[in-house]
FIMAR-824068 format. One record per residue: x negated, y negated, z negated of N, C-alpha, C in turn; residue in one letter; residue number from 1. Coordinates in steps of 0.1 Angstrom, whole numbers, plus 5000, padded with zeros to 4 digits. Example, Ala and Ser with C-alpha at 12.3 -4.5 7.8 and 13.67 -1.06 7.14 Angstrom:
// FIMAR-824068
[atom [4868, 5057, 4922], [4877, 5045, 4922], [4868, 5033, 4922], "A", 1]
[atom [4872, 5022, 4929], [4863, 5011, 4929], [4871, 5000, 4921], "S", 2]
// end
This chain:
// FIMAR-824068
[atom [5018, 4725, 4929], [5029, 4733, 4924], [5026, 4737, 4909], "X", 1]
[atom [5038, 4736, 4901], [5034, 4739, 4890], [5043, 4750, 4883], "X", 2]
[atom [5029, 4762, 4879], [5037, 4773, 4874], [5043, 4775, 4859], "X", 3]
[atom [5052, 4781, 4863], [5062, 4781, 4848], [5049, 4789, 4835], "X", 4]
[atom [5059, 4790, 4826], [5051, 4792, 4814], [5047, 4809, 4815], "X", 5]
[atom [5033, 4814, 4810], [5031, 4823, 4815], [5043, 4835, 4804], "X", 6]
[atom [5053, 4832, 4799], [5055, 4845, 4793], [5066, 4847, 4800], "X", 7]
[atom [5073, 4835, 4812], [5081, 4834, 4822], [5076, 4850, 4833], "X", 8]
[atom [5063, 4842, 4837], [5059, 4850, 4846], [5053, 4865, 4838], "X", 9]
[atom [5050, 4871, 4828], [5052, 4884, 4822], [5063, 4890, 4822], "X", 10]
[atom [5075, 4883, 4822], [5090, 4890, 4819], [5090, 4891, 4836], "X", 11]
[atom [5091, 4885, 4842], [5094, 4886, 4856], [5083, 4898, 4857], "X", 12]
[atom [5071, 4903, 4861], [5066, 4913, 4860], [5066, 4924, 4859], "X", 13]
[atom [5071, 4922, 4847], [5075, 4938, 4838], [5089, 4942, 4847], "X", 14]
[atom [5100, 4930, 4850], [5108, 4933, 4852], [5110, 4938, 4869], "X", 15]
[atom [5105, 4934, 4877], [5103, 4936, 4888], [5091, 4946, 4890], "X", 16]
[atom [5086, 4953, 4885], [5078, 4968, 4885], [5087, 4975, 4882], "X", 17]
[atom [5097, 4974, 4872], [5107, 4986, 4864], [5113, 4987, 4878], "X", 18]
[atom [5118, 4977, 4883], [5128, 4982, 4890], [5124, 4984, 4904], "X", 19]
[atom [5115, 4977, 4915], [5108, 4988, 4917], [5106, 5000, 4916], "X", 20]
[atom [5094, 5006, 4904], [5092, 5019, 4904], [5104, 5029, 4905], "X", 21]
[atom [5115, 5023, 4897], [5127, 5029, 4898], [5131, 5033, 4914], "X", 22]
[atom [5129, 5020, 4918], [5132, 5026, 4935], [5128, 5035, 4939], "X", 23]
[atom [5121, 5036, 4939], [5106, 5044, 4946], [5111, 5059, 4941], "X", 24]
[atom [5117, 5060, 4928], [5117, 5073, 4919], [5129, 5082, 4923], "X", 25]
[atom [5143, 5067, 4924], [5155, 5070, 4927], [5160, 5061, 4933], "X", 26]
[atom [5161, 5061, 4951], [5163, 5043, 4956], [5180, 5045, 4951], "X", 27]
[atom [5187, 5029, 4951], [5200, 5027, 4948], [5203, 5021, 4966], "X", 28]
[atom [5213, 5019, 4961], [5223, 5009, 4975], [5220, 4999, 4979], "X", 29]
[atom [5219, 4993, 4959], [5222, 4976, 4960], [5211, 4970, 4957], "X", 30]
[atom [5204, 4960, 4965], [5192, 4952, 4963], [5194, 4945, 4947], "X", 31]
[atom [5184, 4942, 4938], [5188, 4936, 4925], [5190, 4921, 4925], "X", 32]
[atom [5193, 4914, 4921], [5198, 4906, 4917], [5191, 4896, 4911], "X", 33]
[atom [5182, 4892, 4915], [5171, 4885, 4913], [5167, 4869, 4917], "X", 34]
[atom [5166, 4865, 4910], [5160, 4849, 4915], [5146, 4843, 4928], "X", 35]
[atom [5149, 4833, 4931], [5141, 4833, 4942], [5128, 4836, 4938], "X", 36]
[atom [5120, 4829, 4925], [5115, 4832, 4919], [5110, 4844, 4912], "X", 37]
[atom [5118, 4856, 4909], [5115, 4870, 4907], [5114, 4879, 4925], "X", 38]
[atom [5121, 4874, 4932], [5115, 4881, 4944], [5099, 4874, 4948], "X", 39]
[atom [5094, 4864, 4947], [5080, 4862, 4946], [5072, 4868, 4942], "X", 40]
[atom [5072, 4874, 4930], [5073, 4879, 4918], [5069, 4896, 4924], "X", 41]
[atom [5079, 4899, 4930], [5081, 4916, 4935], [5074, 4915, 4946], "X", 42]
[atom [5070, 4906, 4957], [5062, 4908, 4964], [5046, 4908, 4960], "X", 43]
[atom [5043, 4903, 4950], [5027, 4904, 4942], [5030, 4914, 4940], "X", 44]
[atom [5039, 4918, 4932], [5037, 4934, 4922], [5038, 4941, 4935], "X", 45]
[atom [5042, 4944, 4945], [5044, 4952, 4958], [5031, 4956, 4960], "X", 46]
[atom [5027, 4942, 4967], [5011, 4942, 4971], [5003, 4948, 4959], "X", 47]
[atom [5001, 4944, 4946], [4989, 4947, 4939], [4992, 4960, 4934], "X", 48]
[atom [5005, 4968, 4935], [5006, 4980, 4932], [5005, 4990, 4946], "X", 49]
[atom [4999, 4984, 4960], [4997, 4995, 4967], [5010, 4999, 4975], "X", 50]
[atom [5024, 4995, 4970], [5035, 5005, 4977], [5043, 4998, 4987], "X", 51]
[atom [5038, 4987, 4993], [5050, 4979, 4998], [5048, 4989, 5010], "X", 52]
[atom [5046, 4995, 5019], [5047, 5009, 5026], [5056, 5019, 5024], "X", 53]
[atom [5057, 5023, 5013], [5066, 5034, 5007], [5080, 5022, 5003], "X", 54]
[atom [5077, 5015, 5000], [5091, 5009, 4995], [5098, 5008, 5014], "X", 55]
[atom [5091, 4998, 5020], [5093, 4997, 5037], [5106, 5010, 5040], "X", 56]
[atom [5099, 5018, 5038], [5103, 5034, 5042], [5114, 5041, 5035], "X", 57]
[atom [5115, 5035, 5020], [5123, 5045, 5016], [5134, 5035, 5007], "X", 58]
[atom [5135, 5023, 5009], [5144, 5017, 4999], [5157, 5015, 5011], "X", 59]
[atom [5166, 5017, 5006], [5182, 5016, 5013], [5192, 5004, 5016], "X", 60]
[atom [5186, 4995, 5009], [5187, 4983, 5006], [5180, 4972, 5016], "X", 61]
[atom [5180, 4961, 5015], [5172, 4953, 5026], [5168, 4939, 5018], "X", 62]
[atom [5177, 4934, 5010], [5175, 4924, 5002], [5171, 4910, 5011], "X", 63]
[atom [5168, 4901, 5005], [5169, 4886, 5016], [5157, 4887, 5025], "X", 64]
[atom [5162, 4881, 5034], [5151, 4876, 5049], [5134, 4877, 5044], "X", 65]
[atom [5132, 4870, 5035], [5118, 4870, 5034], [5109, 4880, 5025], "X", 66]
[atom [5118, 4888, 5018], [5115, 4903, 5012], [5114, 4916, 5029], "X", 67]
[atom [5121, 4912, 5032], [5122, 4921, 5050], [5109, 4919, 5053], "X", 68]
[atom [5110, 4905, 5056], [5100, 4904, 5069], [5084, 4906, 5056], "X", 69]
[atom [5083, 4903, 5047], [5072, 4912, 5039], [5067, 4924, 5042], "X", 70]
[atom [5078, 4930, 5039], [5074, 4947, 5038], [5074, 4952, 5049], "X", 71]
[atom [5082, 4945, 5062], [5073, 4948, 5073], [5060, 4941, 5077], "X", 72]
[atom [5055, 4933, 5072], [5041, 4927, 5078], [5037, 4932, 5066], "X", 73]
[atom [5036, 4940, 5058], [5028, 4946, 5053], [5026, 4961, 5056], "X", 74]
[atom [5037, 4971, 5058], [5037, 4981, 5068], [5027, 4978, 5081], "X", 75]
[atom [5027, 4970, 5087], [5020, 4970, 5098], [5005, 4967, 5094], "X", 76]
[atom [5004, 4958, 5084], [4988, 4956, 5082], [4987, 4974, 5077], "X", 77]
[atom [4991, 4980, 5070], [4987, 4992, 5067], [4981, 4999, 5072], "X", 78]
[atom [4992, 5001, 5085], [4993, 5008, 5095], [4978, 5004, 5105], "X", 79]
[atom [4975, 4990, 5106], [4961, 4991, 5115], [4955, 4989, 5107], "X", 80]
[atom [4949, 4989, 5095], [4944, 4992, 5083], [4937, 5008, 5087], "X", 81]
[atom [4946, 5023, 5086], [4946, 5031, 5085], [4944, 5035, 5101], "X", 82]
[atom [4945, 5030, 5108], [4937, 5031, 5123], [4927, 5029, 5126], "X", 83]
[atom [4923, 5014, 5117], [4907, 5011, 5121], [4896, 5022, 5113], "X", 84]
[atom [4905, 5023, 5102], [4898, 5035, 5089], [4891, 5045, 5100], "X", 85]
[atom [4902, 5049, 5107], [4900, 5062, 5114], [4891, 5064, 5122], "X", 86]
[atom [4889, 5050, 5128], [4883, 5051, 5141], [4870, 5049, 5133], "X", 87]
[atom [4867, 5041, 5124], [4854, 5039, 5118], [4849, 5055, 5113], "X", 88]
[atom [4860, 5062, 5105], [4850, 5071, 5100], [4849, 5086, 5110], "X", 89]
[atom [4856, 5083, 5123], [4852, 5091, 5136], [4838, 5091, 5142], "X", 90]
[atom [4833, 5071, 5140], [4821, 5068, 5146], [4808, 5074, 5139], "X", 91]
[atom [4813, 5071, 5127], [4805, 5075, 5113], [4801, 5092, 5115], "X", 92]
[atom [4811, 5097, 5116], [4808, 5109, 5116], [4798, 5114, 5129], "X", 93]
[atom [4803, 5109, 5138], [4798, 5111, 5156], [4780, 5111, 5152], "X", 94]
[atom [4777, 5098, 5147], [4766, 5099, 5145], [4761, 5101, 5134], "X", 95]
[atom [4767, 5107, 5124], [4755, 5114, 5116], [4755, 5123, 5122], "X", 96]
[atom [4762, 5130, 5134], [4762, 5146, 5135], [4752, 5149, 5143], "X", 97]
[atom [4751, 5131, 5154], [4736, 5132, 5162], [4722, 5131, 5155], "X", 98]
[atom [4727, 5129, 5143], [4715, 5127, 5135], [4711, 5137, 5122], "X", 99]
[atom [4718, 5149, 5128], [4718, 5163, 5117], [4720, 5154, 5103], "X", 100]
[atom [4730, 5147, 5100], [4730, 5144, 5083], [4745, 5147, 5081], "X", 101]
[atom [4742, 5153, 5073], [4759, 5164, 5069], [4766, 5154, 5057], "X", 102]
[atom [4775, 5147, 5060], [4790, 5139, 5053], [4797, 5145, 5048], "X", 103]
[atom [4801, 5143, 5037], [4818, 5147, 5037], [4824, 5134, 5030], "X", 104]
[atom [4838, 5133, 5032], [4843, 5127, 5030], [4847, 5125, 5014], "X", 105]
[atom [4856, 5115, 5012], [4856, 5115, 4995], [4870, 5104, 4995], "X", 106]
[atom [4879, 5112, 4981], [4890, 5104, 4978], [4898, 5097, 4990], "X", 107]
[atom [4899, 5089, 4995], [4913, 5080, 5009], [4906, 5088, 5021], "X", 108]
[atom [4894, 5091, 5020], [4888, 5091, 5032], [4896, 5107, 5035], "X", 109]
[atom [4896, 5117, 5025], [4896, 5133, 5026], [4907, 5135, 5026], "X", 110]
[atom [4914, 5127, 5021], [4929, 5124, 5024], [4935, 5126, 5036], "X", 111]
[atom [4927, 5112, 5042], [4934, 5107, 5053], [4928, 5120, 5064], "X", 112]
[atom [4915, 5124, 5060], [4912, 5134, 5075], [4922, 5149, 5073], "X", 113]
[atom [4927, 5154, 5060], [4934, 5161, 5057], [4950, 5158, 5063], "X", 114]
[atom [4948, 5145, 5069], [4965, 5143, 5070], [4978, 5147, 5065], "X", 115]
[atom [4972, 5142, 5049], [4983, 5146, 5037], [4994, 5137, 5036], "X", 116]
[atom [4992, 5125, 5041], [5005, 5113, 5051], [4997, 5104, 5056], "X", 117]
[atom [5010, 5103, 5065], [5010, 5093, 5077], [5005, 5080, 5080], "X", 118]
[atom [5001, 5076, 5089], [4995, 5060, 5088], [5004, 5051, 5079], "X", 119]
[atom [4998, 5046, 5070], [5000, 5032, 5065], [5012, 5037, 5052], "X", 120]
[atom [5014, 5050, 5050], [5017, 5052, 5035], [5012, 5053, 5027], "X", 121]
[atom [4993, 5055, 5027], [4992, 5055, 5015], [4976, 5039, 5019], "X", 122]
[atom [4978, 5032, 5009], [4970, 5022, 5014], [4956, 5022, 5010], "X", 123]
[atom [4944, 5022, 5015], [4936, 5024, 5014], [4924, 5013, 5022], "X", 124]
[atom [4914, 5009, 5018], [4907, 4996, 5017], [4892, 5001, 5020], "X", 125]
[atom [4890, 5010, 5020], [4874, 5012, 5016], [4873, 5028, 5023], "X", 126]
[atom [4861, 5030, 5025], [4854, 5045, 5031], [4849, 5049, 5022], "X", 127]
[atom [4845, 5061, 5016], [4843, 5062, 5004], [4836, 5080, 5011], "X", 128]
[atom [4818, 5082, 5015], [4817, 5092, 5020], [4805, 5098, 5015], "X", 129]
[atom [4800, 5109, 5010], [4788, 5116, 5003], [4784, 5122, 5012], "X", 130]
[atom [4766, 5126, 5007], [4762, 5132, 5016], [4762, 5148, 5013], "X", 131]
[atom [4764, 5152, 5018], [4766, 5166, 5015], [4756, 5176, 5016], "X", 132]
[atom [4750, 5186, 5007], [4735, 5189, 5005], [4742, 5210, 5011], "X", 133]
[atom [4735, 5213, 5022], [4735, 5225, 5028], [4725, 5233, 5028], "X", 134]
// end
């Protein structure tokens, strides 16, 4: 496959983040108007910006078959993404506690134990935990 010229794919970019973020800020009705090509486009920027979850949830709009079925299989990876998180830093915790070493969590982790939102809206990749000096 051979990709178009990169200043192709920078305008597509720029242009499918704007509007996007726009969503996200103020959703509309109407899906944009976009080429097969710039919805490709919105699904990288989706992913590498973290929000195809919040978009999932809050856009009003539904746009073509293969933008759908995205942002739900990426909703769902989130979603057991932020399950396994849990259960990993339950185990984690279980035994340092057998092992008197005092944790605290840090950044997605303090977040997520805070239950500041719900599975798989905010996306997170990594445990991120210090030791904590008592």
């Amino acid at each position: 496959m051979q990709l178009p010229p990169l200043t192709k794919i920078a305008a597509a970019l720029r242009k499918t983040t704007e509007v996007l973020a726009r969503e996200l800020a103020v959703p509309t009705n109407e899906p944009p108007l976009w080429t097969e090509f710039e919805w490709h486009i919105a699904r990288a920027v989706t992913a590498m910006q973290g929000v195809s979850s919040l978009l999932y949830a809050r856009l009003r709009w539904e746009g073509p078959e293969s933008w759908r079925r995205f942002l739900h299989e990426q909703r769902d990876q989130s979603v057991g993404r932020h399950l396994q998180i849990a259960r990993l830093l339950e185990a984690i915790d279980s035994q340092a506690r057998c092992e008197g070493v005092a944790l605290v969590a840090l950044k997605g982790a303090a977040l997520l134990a805070s239950e500041i939102y719900a599975a798989g809206e905010r996306p997170m990749g990594d445990i991120e935990i210090g030791r904590a000096h008592v």
